[in-house]
DRENDO-1510 file (C-alpha; in Angstrom, 1 decimal, always signed):
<recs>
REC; n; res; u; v; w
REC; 1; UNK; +130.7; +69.2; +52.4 .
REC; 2; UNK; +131.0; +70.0; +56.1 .
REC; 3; UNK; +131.2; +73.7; +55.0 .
REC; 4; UNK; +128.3; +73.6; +53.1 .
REC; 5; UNK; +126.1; +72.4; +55.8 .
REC; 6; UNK; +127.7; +74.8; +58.8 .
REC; 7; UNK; +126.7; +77.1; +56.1 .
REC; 8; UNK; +123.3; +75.9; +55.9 .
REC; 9; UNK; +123.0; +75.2; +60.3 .
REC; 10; UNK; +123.9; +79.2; +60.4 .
REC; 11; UNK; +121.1; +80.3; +57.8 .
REC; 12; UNK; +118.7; +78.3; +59.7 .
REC; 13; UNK; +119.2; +79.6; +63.1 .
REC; 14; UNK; +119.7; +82.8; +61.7 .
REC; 15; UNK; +115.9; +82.7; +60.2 .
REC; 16; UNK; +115.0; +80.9; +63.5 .
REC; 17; UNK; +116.3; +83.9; +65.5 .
REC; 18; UNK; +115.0; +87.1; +63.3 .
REC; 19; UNK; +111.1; +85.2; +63.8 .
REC; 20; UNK; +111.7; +84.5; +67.5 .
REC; 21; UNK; +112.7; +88.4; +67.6 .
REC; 22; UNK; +109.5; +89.4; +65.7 .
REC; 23; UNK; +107.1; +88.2; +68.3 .
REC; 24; UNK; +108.8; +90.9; +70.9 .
REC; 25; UNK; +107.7; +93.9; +68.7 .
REC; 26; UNK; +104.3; +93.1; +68.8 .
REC; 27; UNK; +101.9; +95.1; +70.7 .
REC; 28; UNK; +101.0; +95.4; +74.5 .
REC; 29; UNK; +98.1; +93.1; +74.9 .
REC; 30; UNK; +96.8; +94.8; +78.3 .
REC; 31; UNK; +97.3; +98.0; +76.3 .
REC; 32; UNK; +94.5; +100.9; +77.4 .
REC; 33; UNK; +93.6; +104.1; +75.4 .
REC; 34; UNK; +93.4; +107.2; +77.5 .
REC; 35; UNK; +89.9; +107.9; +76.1 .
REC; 36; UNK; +88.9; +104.9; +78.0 .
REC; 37; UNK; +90.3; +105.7; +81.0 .
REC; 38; UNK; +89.1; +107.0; +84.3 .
REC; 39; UNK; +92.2; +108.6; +86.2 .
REC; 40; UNK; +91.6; +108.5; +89.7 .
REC; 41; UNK; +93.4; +111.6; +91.4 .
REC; 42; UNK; +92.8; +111.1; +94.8 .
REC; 43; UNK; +90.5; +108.6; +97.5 .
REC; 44; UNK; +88.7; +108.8; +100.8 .
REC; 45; UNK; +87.5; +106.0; +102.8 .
REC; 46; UNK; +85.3; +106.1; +105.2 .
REC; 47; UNK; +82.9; +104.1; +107.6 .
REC; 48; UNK; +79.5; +103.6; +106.1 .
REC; 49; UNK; +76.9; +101.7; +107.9 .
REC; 50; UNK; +77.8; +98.9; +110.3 .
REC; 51; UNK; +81.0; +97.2; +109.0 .
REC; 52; UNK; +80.8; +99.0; +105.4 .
REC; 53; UNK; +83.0; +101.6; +103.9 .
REC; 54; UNK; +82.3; +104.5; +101.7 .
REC; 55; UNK; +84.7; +105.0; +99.0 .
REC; 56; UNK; +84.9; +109.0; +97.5 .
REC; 57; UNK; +87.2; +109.2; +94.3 .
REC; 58; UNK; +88.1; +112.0; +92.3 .
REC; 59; UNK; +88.5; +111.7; +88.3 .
REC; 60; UNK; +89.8; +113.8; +86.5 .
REC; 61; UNK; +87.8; +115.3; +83.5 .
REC; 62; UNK; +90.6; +115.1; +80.2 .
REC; 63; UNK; +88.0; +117.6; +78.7 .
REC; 64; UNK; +88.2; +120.2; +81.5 .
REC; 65; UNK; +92.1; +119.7; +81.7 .
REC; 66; UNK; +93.0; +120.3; +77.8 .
REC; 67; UNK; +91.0; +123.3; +77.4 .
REC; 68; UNK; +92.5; +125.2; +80.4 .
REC; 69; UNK; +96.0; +124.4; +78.9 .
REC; 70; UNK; +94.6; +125.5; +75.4 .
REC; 71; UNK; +93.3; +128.3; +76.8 .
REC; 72; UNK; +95.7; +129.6; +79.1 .
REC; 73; UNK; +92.9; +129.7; +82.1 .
REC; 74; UNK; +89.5; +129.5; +81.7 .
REC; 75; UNK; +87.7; +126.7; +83.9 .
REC; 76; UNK; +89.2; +126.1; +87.6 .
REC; 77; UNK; +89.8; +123.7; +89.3 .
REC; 78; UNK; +86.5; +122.5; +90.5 .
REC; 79; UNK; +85.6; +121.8; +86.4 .
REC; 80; UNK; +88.6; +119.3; +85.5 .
REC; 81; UNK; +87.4; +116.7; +88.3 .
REC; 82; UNK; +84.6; +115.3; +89.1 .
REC; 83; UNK; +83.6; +113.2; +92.5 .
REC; 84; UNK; +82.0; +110.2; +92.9 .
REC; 85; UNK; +81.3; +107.9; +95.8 .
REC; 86; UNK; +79.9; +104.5; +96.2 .
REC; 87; UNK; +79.5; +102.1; +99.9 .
REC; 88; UNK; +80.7; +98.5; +100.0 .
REC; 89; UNK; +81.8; +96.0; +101.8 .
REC; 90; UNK; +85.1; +97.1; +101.5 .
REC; 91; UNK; +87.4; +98.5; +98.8 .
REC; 92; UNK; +87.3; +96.1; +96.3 .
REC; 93; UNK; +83.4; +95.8; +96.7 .
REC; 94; UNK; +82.9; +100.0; +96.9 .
REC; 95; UNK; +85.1; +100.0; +93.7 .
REC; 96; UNK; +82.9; +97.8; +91.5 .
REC; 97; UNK; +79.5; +99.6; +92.2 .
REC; 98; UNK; +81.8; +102.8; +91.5 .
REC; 99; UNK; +82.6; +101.6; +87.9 .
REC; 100; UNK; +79.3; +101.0; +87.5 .
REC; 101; UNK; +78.7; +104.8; +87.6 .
REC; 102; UNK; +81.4; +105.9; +85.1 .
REC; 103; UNK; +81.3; +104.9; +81.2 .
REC; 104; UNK; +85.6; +104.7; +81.7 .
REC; 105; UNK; +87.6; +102.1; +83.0 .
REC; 106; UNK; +88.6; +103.0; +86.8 .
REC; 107; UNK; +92.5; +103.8; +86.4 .
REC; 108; UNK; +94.3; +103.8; +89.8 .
REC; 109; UNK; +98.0; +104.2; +89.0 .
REC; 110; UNK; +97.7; +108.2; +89.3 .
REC; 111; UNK; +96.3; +108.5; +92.6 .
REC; 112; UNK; +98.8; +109.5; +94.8 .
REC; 113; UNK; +96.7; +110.8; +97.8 .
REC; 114; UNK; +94.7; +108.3; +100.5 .
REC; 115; UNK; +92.6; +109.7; +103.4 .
REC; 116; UNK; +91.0; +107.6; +105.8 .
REC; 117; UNK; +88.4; +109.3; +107.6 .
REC; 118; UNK; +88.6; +109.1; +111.1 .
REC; 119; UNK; +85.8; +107.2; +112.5 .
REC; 120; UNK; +87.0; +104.0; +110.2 .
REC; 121; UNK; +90.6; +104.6; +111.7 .
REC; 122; UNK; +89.4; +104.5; +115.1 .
REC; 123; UNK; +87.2; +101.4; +114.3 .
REC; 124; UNK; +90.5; +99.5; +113.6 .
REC; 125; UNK; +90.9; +96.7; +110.9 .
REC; 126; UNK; +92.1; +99.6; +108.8 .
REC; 127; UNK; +94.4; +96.2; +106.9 .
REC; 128; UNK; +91.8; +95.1; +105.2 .
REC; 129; UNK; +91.6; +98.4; +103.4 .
REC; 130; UNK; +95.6; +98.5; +102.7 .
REC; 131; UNK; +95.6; +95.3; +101.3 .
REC; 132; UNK; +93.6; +96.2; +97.8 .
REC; 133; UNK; +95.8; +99.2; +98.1 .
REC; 134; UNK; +99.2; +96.5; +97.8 .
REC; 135; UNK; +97.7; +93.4; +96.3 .
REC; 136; UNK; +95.9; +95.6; +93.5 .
REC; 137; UNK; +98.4; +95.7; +90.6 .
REC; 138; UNK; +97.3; +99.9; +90.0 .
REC; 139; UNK; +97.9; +101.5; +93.4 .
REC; 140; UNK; +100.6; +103.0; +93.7 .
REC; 141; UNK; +102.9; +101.7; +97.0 .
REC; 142; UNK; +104.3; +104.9; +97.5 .
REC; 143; UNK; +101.3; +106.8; +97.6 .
REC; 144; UNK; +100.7; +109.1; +100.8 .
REC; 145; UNK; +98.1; +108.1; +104.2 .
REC; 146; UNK; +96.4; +110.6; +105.8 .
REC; 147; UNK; +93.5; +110.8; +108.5 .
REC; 148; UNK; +91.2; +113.8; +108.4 .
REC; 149; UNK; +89.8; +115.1; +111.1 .
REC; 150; UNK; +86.0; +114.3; +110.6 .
REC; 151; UNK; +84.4; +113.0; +107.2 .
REC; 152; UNK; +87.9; +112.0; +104.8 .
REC; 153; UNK; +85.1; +113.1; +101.8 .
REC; 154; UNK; +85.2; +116.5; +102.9 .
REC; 155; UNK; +89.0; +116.8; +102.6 .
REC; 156; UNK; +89.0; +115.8; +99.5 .
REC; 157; UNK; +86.0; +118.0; +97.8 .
REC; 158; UNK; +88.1; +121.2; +99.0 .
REC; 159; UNK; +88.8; +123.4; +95.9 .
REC; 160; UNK; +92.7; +124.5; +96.3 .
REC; 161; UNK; +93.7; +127.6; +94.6 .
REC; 162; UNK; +97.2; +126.8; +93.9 .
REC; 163; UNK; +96.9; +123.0; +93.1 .
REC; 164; UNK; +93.9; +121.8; +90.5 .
REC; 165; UNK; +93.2; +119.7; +93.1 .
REC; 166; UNK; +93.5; +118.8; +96.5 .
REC; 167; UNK; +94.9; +115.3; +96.6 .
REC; 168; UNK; +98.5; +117.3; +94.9 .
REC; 169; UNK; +98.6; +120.1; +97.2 .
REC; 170; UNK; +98.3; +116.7; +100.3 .
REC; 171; UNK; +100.7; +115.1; +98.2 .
REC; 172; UNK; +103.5; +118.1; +98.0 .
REC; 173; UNK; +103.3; +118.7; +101.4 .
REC; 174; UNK; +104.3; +115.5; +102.4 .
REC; 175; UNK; +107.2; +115.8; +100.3 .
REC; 176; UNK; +108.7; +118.9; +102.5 .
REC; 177; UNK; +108.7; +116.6; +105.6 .
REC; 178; UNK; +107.9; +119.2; +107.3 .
REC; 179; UNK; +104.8; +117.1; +109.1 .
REC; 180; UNK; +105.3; +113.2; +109.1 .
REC; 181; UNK; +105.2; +111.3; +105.9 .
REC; 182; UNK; +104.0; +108.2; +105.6 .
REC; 183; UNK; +103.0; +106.5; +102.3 .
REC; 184; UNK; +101.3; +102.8; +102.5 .
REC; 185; UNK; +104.4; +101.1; +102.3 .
REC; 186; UNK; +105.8; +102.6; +105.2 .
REC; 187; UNK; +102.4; +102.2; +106.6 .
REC; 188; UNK; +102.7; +98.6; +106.5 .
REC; 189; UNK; +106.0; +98.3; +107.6 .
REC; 190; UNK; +105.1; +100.0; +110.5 .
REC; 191; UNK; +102.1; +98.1; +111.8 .
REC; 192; UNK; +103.7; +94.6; +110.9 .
REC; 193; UNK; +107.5; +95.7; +112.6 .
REC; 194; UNK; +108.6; +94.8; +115.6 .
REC; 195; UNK; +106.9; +97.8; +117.5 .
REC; 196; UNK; +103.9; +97.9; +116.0 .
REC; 197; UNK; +103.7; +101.6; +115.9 .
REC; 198; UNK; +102.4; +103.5; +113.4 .
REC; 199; UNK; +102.3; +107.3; +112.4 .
REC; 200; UNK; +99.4; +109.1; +109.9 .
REC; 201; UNK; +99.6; +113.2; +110.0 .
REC; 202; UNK; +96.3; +114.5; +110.3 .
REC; 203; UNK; +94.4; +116.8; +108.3 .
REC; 204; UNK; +92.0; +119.0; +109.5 .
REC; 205; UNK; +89.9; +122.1; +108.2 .
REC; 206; UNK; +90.7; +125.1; +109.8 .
REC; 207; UNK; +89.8; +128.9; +109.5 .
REC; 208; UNK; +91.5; +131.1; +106.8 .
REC; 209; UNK; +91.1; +135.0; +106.2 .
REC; 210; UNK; +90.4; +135.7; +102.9 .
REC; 211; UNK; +90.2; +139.0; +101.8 .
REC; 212; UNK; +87.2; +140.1; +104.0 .
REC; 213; UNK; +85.9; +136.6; +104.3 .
REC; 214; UNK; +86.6; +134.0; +106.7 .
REC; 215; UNK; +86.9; +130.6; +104.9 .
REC; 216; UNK; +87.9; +126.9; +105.7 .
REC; 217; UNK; +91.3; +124.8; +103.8 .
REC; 218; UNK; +92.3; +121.4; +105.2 .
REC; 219; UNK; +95.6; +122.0; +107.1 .
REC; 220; UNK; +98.4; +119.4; +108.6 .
REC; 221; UNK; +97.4; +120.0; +112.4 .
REC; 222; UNK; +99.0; +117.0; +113.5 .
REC; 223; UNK; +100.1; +113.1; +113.9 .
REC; 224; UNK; +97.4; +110.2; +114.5 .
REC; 225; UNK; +99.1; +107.2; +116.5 .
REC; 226; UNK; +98.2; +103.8; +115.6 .
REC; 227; UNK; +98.5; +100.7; +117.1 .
REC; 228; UNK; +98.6; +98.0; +115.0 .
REC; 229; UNK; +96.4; +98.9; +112.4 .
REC; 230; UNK; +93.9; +101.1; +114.9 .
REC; 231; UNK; +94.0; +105.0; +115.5 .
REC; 232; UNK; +94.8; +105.1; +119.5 .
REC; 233; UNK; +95.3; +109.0; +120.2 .
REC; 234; UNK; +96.6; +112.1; +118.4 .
REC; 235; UNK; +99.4; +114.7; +118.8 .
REC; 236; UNK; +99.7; +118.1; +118.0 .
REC; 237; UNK; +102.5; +120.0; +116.1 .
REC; 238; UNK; +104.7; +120.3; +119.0 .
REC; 239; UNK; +104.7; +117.0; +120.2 .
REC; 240; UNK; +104.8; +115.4; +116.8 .
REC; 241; UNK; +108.4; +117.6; +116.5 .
REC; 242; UNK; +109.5; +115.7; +119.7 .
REC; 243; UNK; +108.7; +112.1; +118.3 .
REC; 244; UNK; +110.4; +112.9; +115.1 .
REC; 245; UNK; +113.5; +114.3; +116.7 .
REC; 246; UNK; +113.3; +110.5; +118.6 .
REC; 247; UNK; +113.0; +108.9; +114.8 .
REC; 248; UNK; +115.8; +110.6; +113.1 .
REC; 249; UNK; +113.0; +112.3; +111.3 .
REC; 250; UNK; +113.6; +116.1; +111.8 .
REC; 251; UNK; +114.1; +117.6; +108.2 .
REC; 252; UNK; +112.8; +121.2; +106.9 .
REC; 253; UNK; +111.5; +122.9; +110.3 .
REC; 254; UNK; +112.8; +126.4; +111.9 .
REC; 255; UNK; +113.4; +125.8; +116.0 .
REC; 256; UNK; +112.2; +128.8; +117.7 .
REC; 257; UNK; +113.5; +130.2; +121.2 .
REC; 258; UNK; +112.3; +132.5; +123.6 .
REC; 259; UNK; +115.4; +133.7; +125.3 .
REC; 260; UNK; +113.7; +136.9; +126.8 .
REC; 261; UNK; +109.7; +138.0; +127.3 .
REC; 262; UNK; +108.6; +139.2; +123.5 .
REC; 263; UNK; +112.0; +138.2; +121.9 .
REC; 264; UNK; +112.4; +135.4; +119.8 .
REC; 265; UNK; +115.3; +133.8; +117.7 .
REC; 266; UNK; +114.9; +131.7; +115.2 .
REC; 267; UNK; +117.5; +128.6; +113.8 .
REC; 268; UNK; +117.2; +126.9; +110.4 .
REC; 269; UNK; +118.5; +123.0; +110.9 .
REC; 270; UNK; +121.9; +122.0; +108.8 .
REC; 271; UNK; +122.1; +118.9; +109.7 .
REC; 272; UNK; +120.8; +116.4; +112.9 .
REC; 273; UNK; +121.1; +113.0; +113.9 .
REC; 274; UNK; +119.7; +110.4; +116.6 .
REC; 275; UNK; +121.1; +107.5; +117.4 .
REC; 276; UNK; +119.1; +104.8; +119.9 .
REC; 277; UNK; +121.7; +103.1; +121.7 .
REC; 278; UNK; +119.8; +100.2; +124.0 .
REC; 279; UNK; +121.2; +98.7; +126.7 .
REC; 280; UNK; +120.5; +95.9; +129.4 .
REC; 281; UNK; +121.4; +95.4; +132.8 .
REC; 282; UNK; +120.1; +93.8; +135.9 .
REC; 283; UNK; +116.8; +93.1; +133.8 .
REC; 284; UNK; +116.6; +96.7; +133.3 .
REC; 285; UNK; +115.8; +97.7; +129.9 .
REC; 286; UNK; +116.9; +101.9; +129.1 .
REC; 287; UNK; +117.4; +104.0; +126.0 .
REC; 288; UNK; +120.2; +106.7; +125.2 .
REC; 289; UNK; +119.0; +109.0; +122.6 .
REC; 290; UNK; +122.1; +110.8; +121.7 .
REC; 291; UNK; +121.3; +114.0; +119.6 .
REC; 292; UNK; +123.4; +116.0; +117.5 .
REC; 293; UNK; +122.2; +119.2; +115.7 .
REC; 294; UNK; +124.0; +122.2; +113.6 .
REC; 295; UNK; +121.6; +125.2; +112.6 .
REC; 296; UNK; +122.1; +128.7; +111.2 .
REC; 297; UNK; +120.4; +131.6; +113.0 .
REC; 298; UNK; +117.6; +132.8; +110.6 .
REC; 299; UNK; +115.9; +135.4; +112.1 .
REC; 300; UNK; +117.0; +137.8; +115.4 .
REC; 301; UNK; +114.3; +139.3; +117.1 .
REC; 302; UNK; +116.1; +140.1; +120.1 .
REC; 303; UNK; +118.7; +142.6; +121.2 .
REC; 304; UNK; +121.5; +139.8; +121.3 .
REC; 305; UNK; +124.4; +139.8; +119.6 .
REC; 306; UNK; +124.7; +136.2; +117.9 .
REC; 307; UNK; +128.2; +136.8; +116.9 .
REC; 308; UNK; +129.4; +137.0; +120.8 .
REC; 309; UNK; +130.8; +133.2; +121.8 .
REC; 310; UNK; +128.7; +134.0; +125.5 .
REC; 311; UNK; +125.5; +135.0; +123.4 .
REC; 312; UNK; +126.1; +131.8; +121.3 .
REC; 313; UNK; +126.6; +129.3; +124.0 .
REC; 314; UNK; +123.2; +130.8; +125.6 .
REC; 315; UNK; +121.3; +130.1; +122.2 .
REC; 316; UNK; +122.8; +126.4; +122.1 .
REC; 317; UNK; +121.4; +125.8; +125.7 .
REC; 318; UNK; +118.1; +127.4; +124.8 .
REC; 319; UNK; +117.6; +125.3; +122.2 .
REC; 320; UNK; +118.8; +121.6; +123.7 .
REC; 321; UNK; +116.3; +122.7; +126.4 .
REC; 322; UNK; +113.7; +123.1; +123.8 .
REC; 323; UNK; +114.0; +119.8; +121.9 .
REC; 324; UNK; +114.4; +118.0; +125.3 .
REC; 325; UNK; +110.8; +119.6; +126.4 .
REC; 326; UNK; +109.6; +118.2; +123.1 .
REC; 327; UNK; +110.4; +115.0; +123.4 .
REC; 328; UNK; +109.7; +114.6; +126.9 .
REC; 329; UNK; +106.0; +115.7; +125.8 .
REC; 330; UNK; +106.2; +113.1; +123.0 .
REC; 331; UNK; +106.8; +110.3; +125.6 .
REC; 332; UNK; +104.4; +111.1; +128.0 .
REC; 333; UNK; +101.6; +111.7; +125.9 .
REC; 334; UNK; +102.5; +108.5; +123.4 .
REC; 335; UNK; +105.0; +106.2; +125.6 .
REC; 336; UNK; +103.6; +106.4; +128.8 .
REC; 337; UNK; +99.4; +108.3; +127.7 .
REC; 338; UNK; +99.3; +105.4; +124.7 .
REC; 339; UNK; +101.8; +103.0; +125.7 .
REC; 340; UNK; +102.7; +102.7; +122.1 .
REC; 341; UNK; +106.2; +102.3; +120.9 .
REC; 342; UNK; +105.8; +104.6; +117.6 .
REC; 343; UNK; +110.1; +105.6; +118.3 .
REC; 344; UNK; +111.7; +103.0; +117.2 .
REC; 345; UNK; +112.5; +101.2; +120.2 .
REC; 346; UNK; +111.8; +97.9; +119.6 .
REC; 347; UNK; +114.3; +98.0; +117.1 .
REC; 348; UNK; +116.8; +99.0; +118.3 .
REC; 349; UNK; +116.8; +96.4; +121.4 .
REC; 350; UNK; +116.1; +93.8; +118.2 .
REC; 351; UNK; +119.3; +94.7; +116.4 .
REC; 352; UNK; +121.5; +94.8; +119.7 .
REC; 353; UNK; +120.0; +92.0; +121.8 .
REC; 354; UNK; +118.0; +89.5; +119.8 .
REC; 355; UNK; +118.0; +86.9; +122.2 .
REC; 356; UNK; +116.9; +89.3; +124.8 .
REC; 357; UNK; +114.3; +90.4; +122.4 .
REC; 358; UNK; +112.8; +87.0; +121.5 .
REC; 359; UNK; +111.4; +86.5; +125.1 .
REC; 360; UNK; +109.5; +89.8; +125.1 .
REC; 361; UNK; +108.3; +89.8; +121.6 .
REC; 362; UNK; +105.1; +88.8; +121.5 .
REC; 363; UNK; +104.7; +91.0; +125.3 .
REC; 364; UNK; +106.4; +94.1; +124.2 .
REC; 365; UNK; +103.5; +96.3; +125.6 .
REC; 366; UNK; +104.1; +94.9; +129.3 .
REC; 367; UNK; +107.9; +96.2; +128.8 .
REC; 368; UNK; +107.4; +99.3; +127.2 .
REC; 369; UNK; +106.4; +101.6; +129.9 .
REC; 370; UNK; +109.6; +100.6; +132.0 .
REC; 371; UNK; +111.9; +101.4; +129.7 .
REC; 372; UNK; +113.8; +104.1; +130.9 .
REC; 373; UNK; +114.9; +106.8; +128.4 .
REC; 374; UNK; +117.5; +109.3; +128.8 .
REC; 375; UNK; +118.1; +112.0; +126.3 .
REC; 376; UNK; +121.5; +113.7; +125.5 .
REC; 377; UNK; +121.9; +116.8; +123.5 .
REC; 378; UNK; +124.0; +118.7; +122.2 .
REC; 379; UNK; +123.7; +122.0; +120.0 .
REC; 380; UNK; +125.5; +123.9; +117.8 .
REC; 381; UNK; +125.1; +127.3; +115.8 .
REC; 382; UNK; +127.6; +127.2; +112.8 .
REC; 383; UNK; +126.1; +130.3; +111.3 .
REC; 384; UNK; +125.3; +133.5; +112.8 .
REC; 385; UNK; +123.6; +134.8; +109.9 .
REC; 386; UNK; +124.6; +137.5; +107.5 .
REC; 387; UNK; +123.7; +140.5; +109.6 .
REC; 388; UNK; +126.1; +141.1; +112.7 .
REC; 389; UNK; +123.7; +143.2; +115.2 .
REC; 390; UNK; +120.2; +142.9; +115.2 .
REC; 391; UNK; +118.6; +144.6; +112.6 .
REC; 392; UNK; +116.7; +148.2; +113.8 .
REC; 393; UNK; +119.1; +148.3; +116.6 .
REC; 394; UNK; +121.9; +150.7; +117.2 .
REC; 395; UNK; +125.5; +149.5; +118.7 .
REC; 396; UNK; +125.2; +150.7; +122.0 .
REC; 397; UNK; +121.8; +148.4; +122.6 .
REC; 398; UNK; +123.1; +145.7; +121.3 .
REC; 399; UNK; +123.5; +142.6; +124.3 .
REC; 400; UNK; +127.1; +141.2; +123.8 .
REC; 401; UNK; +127.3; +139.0; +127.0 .
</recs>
């Protein structure tokens, strides 16, 4: 009898189980066809009247897109998206009276590309604008922040030629690290750590020969420096390389040295690392950045010989002096010019003293510019380079000393 109903017990929860199962296969209820769907490739924001903003998206045209591919060619770029803009009170607001414009639903998970023009960065309060951009469920958190050097609208009309559009050709840049990368994740780290410092590069549109014509493409020229959540100053090229050496940021970059009038060698980095080591004494608050970097001599155009250990140890020197010029430049212009910590300082004097740390917190811009910082290089060349004598040159004019 007791095997009959185990029996029994068994069939039940086994027909209890296969129609608790069932209800998992059915289908997505927030499901969303593609026909109704308004991909959103890329977004500028910038200051409208008084404390508005006006939101510029691009959306891409499915039409456009799947007859190219059909076709092999045929319509460019400037036919698969199509712009739109809209002023609001602020993103949320701007994106409502956009949807009103377009007969699809706004889709944001695509857009990978954010540029923040640079009157509204200046204005400050730019967190109002980031938080749709993390409390929306669509945006994506590891999308890329820029700052364009004017009107963010126009940066994002430009028609590339090798991208369909101009948010991707922003978008793979930022994945060489060649400029800085931030996306709004590391934005928001940035502005709400310990230093407050925060990095944007900047885009700007600058003068291209084309054939015979002289045209205009947005270009990386450099880093904006933000306070908080406000755009303080900018840096170029240069002195962006010197902050990022200072970050542990230095990636995919050539260094370039001048050891002689009209000569030039240039290194290819290996490998490079920074380490902040903080210390305090007598109330005096310093930084030792040591730097280590390995490179491989990629282009000679001098009359050294690179293979000679004297010629070597001359390159080495050459290029500590360079990155130490760098990142003095970087400090005066953003340490001492901006008094903005945007190196990692503050961190670093967290991790190592943190009661030390908790009595200058909330008055870490009254330390800052008396924090000394000493920097200590060293360089080495582990590859000469295939060729053994400068190329053009004969063996007799070759520099070996």
């Amino acid at each position: 009898m007791s095997l009959f109903l185990n029996r029994n017990i068994i069939k039940t929860l086994t027909i209890l189980l296969f129609f608790s199962a069932s209800f998992l296969l059915t289908g997505c209820w927030d499901r969303r066809e593609v026909n109704d769907t308004a991909l959103v490739l890329g977004a500028a924001i910038d200051k409208g009247k008084g404390k508005q903003i006006k939101l510029t998206v691009q959306v891409l045209i499915p039409q456009a897109a799947s007859s190219q591919q059909q076709g092999g060619g045929g319509a460019g770029p400037s036919s698969q998206v199509l712009m739109r803009s809209a002023v609001g009170e602020n993103m949320a607001d701007a994106m409502s009276k956009l949807q009103v414009e377009l007969p699809r639903k706004i889709f944001w998970g695509h857009c990978k590309t954010y540029i923040i023009g640079e009157k509204l960065a200046r204005k400050g309060g730019l967190h109002e604008q980031i938080d749709f951009l993390l409390r929306h469920p669509e945006p994506r958190e590891h999308a890329y922040l820029f700052v364009s050097k004017g009107k963010a609208a126009d940066i994002l009309e430009f028609k590339p030629t090798l991208e369909l559009y101009a948010g991707e050709g922003l978008r793979k840049l930022s994945k060489m690290h060649i400029f800085v990368s931030t996306t709004i994740k590391d934005f928001e780290q940035m502005v709400t750590g310990d230093a407050g410092g925060a990095l944007l590069p900047v885009i700007n549109m600058v003068p291209f020969i084309h054939g015979n014509k002289e045209e205009t493409v947005p270009s990386i020229t450099g880093t904006a420096i933000f306070k908080r959540d406000k755009m303080v100053g900018q840096i170029d090229f240069k002195v962006t390389r010197g902050l990022l050496w200072l970050r542990n940021e230095v990636e995919a970059t050539a260094v370039t040295i001048k050891p002689k009038k009209g000569e030039s060698i240039s290194l290819d980095p290996i490998r490079e690392t920074t380490k902040l080591i903080p210390t305090i004494k007598n109330g005096k608050w310093k930084i030792l950045a040591k730097i280590t970097s390995e490179g491989t001599i990629v282009q000679n155009g001098s009359n050294l010989d690179v293979m000679s250990p004297q010629i070597t140890k001359r390159i080495e020197k050459d290029v500590e002096k360079d990155i130490k010029e760098r990142i003095n430049q970087s400090l005066k212009q953003v340490k001492k010019g901006m008094n903005v910590d945007a190196f990692g300082f503050a961190d670093a004097f967290h991790r190592k003293y943190p009661k030390e740390w908790a009595k200058v917190k909330d008055h870490w811009d009254t330390v800052l510019p008396d924090v000394d910082v000493k920097v200590d290089i060293k360089t080495r060349v582990r590859r000469p380079g295939l060729s053994t004598t400068p190329a053009g040159l004969k063996e007799k004019e070759v520099e070996k000393k």
